[in-house]
C-alpha positions in Angstrom: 142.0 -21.1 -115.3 141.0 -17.5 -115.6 138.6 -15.2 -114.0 136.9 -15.2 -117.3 136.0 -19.0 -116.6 133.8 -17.6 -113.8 131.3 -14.6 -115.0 129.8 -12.9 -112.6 126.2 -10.8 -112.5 125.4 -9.1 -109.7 122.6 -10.8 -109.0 121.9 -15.1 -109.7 119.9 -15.8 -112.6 116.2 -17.0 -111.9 116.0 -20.8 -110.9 113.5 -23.5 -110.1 115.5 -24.7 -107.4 114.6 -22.2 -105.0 111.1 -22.5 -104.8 112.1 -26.1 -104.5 111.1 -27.3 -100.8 109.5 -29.3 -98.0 107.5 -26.1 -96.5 105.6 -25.4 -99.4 101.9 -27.1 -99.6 101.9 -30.5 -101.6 101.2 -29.6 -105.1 102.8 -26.4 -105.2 106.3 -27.0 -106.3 108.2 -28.8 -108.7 108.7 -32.0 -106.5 107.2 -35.0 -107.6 106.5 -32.9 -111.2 108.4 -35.4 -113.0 111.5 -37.3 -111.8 114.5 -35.2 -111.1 117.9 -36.1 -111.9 121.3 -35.0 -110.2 124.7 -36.4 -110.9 127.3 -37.1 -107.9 131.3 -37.1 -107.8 133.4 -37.8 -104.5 136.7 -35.8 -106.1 138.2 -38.9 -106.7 139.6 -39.2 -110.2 142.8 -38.3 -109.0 145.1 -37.4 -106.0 146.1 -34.2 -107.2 145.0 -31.7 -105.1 146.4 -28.7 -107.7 143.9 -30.1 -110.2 141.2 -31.9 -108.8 139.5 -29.2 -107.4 138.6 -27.1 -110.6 138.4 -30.0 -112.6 135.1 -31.1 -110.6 134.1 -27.3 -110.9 135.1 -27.9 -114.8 132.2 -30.9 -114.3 129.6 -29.1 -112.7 129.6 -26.5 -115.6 129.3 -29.4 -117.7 126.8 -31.4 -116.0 124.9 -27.7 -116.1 125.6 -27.5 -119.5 124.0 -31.4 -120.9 120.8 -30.4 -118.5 120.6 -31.8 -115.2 118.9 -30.6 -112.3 121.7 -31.5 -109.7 125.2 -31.9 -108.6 126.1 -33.4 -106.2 129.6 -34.2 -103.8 130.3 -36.7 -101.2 132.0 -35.2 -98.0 134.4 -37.4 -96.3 137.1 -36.9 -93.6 140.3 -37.9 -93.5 140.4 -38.7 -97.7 138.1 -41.9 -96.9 137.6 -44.0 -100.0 140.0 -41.1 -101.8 137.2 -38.8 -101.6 138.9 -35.1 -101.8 136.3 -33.1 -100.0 136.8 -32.9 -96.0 134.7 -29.6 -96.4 131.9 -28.9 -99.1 132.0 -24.5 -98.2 135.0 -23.3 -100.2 134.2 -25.9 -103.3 130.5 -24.7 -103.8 131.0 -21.1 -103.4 133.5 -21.8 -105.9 130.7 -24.0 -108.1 127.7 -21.2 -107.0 129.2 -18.6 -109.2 130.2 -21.0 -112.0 127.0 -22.2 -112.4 123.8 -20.4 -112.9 120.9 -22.9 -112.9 121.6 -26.3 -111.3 121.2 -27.4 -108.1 124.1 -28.0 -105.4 123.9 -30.7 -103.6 125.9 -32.5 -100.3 125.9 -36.1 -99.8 126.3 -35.4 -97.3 127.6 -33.2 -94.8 128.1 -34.7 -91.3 126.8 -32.2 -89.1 127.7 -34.3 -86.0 131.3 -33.2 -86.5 130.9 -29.4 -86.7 129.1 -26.4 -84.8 125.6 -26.2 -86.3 125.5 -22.2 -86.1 128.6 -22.1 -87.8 127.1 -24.4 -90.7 123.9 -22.2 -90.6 126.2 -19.1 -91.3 127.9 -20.9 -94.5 125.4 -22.5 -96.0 123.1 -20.0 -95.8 126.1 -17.6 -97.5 126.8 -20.1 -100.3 122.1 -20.2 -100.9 122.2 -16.3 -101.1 125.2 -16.6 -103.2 124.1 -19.0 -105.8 120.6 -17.6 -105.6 118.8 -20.4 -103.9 120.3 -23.5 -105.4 121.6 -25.7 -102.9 120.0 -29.1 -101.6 121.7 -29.4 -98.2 122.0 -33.2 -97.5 123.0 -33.8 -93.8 124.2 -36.6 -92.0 126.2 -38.5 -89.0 129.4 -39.4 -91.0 130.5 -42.5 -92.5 131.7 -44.4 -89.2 135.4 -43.8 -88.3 137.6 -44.9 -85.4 139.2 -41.2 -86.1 136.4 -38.7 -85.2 137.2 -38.5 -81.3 139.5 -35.7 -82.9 137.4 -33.3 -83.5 135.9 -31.1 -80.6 132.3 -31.8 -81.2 132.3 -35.4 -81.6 129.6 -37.1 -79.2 130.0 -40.9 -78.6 125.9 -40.8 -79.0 125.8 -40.2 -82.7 122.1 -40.1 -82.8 121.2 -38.0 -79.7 124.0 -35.3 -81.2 122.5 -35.2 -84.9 118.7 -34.4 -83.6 120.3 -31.7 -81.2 122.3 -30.2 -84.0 119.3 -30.8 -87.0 117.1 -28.4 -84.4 120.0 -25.9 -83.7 120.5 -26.0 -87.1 116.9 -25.3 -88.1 117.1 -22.0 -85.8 120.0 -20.9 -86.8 118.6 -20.7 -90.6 115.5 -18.9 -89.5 117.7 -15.5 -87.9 116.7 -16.5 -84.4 117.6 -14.1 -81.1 120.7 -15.1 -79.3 119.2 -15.9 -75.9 120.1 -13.6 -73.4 121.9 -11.9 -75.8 120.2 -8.7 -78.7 122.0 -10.2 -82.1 120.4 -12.3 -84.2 121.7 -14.9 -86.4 122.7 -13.4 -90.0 122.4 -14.0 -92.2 119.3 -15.7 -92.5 117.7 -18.0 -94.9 114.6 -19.8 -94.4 114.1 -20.5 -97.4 116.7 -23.1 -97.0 115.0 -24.7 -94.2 112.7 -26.6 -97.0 115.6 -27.6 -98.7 117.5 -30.1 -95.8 117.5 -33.3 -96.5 118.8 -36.4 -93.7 121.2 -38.9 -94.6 120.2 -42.3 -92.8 119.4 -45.1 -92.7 118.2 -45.8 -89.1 114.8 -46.1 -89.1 114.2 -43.7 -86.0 116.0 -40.8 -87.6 113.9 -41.0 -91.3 110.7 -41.1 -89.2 112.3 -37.5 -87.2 112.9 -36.2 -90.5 109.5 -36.8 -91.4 108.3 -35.8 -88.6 110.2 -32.4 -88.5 108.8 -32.0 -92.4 112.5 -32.5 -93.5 113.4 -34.2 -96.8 115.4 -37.9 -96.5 118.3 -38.8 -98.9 119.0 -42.6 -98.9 122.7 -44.0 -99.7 123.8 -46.0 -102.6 125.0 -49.0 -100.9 123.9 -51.3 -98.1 125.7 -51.9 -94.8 126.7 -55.4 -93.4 125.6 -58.2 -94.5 123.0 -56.4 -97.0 126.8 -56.0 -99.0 126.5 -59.2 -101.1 125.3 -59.7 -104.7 122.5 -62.1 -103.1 121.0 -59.6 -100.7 121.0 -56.6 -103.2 117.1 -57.1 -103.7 116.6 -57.6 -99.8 118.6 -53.7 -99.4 116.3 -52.5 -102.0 113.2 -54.1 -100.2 114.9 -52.4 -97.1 115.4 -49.0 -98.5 111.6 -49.1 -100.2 110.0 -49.8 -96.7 112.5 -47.0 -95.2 110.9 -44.0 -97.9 107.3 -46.0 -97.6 107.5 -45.3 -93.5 109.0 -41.8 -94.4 106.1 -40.8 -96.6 103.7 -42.2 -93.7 104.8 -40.3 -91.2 105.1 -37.2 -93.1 101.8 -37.4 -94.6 100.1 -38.2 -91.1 101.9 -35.1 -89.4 101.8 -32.9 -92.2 98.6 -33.9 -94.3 98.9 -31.7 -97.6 100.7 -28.8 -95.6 103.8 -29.7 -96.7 105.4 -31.8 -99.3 108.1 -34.6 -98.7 110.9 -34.8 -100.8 113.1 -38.1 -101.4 116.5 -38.4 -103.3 117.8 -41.3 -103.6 121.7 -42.5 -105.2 122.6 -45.1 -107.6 125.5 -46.3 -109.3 124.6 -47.0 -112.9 128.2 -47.4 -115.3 127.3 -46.9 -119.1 128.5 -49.4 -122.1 128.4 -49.8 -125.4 127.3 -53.8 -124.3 126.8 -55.6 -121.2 130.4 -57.4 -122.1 132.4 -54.1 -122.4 130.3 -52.2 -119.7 131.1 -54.5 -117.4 135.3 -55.1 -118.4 135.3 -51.6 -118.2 133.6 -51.2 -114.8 135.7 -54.3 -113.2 139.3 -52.5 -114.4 138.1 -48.9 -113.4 136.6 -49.8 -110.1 139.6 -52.5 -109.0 141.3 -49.8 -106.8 138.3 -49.3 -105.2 137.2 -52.8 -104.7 140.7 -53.7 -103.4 140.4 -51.1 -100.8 137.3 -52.0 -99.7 138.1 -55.8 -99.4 140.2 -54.7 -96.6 137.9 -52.8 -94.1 135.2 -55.9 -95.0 132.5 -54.6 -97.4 133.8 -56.5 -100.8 135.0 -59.9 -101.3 138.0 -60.2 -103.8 137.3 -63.5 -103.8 133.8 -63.1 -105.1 133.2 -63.0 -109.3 133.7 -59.1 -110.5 130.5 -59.1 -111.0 129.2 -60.2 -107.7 132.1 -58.0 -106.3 130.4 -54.6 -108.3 126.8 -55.7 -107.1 127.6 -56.1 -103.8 128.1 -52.4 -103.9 125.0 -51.9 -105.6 126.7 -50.5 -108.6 125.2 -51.6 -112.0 126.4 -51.6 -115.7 125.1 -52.4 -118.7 123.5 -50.9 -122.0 121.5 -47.7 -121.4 118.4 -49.8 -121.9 119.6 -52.4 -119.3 120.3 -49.2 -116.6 116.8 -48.3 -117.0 115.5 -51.7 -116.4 117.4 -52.7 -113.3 116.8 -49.1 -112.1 112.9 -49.2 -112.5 112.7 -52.9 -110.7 114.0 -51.2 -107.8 110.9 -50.2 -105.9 112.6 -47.2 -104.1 112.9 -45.7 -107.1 108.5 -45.1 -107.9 108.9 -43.0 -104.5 111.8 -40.6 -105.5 111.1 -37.6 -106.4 114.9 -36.9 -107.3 117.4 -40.0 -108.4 121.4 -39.0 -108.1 123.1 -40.8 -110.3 127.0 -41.6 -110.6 129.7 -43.2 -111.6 131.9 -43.5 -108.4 133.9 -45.8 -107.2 135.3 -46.3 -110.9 137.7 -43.8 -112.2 137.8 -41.5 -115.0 139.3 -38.4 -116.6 136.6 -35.4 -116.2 136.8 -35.9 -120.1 135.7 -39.5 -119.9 133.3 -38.4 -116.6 131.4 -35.9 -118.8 130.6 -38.7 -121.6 129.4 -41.3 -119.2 127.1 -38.3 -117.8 125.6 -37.4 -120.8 124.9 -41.2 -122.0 123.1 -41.8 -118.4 121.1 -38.4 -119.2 120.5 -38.6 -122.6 119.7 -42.3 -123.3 119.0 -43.8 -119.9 116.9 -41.1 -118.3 114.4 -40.9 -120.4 113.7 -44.5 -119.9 113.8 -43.9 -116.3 111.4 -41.0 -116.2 108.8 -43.0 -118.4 108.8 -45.9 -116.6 108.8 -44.4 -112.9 105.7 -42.2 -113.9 103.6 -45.2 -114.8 104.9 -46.8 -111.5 104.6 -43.6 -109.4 100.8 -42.9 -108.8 100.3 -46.6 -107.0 103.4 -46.8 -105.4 103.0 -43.0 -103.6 98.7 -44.3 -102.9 100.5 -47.5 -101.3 102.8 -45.3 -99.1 100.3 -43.5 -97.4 98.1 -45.7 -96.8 97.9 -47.3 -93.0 99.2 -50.8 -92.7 97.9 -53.9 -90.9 99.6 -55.2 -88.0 100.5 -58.5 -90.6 101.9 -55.7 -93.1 104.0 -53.7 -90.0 105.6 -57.4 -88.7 106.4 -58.3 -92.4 108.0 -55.1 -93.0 109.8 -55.0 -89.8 111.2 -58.3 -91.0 112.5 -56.7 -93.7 114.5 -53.9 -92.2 117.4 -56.2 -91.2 120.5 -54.1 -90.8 124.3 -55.0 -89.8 123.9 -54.5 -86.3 121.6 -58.0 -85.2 123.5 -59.9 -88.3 120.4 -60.3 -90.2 121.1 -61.3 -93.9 118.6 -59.3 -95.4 117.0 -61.9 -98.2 114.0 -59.7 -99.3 112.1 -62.6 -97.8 109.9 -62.1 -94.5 111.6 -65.4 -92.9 114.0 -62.5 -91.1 114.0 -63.0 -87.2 111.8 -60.1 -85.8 114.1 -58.0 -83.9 112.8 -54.7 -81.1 113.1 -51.7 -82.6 116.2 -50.2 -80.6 117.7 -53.8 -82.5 117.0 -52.7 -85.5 118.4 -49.4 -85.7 121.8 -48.9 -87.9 124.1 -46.4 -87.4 125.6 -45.8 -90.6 125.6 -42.6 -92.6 
């Protein structure tokens, strides 16, 4: 690939990303204009590591190219779940100038692992560089029995990822050293509106809200949420998570500032149901195998039931849109990821699947979810009884008590340190 792949003004082109941002009063950006739409790879078409890299750069031209706001990568240690990208700096510098327009996304970075100044430094490099486009997505890591290897790991994974969000936070504004006459540089507080946590404990969404944050929820559920009969329960689960986000936001910030959801889905293209899914069961079997053996699939389950117990959906572009829309998180997302992962596929093949999910299901998507968005955002904000807050706590079962999350309120009620998960 030559230089002439990568043009290069000296300044970025003008974007709509930028002024994209949880510090700006509600009602004056393009959050919640319309539904947004990003598209997400974890680098995992192929083990090559003297290809793969440019070829997802290859894709985020090309997702630029057919129209979508985002791109999005999954950041994983250690080459979990063949995900290439222990790292996200080097890849979207690369991407900043090789795109002009969309937005970069990480989903997500886990902060808990690294120095939060030193993050600060790079990503507020790789914003100035691609002139205000990237959606930093922040998390604790995908839980490993590895981490103890790096310097900054923290047994209390919670404690440690509010410590670093607020060091993190100063260190984007250009704040004084203390005890010391530099500042931190370069700064970017513009970025600041564009953070976004990765959880799904229900203390750190209500911090994030709290903080005026955005909240990015995961694809998947954890535990015993991972069957094809608890799918609707995770959903229920994930709905009340964004419902208590929204709350919390709107009853520290009023209409100061504005909240900002994305939410990721798996949603595999076909021609049919028949072939969608035949082609989803072969291209996702590696995956699925893998998976079996750390516990979150069972091979012994129909492939079917084996793909839904990973939330991932296939169908006709018609049938995406309709499971997609009976998801109730999806009315309170402002901006819906969607991918292909864990099935494989040539960037060729990658690209088509894209432009079928923007081109035939989106639209579907966006015109349903704005005659569902209006009641479900009123319903968000609004208090709740103490019968509503028991039947939602209920609900947010979670693989630490062994709940099985039914997306009935029959759940035994657990304290609220019980119900707190860990993951992402």
């Amino acid at each position: 690939m030559s230089t002439a792949d990568f043009p290069v003004s000296r300044r970025p082109e003008p974007n709509e990303i930028a002024g994209l941002g949880t510090t700006a009063p509600l009602g004056s950006t393009v959050i919640g204009e319309r539904l947004r739409v990003g598209f997400i790879t974890h680098l995992d078409q192929n083990t090559d590591t003297t290809t793969i890299y440019r070829e997802n750069i290859l894709l985020f031209q090309e997702l630029e190219k057919l129209g979508y706001d985002s791109a999005w990568i999954a950041t994983r240690h250690f080459h979990s779940g063949w995900a290439a990208l222990p790292s996200p700096y080097a890849f979207l510098g690369a991407a900043a100038v090789a795109t002009s327009k969309i937005g970069l996304g990480t989903a997500v970075l886990p902060i808990v692992l690294d120095d939060p100044i030193r993050v600060a430094e790079d990503v507020a490099v790789i914003d100035h560089l691609s002139g205000g486009r990237l959606i930093l997505g922040v998390g604790k890591g995908v839980p490993s029995d590895s981490f103890h290897v790096f310097n900054a790991w923290e047994k209390d994974r919670d404690a440690n990822f509010e410590h670093k969000i607020d060091s993190l936070h100063w260190a984007l504004e250009g704040s004084q050293v203390p005890e010391g006459s530099a500042h931190i540089w370069p700064a970017n507080a513009g970025l600041t509106g564009r953070v976004v946590h990765g959880s799904s404990n229900i203390n750190t969404i209500r911090a994030a809200a709290v903080r005026g944050d955005g909240f990015i929820l995961e694809r998947f559920g954890n535990g015993s949420e991972r069957t094809a009969e608890a799918r609707a329960g995770f959903q229920q689960r994930q709905a009340y998570s964004v419902r208590e986000y929204r709350r919390v936001f709107h009853e520290t910030w009023g209409d100061t500032r504005t909240p900002y959801v994305v939410t990721s889905r798996t949603a595999y293209p076909g021609v049919s149901t028949a072939a969608a899914l035949a082609e989803a069961g072969e291209r996702a079997g590696r995956w699925n195998e893998f998976a079996a053996k750390i516990g979150r699939v069972d091979l012994t389950a129909s492939i079917p039931d084996q793909l839904l117990s990973d939330n991932f959906i296939w169908g006709t572009p018609e049938e995406l849109a309709a499971d997609l829309l009976a998801d109730p998180t999806i009315a309170l997302t402002d901006e819906l990821i969607l991918g292909i992962h864990p099935a494989l596929h040539t960037l060729e093949e990658t690209v088509e699947k894209a432009r079928i999910l923007l081109e035939e299901a989106y639209p579907l998507i966006q015109a349903g979810w704005a005659a569902q968005r209006e009641a479900a955002l009123a319903d968000a904000i609004r208090p709740l009884t103490p019968e509503q807050i028991r039947a939602e706590q209920e609900r947010f079962a979670h693989e630490r008590s062994g709940t099985v999350l039914s997306g009935t309120t029959d759940a035994a009620t657990h304290t609220e340190q019980e119900r707190i998960s860990t993951h992402v």
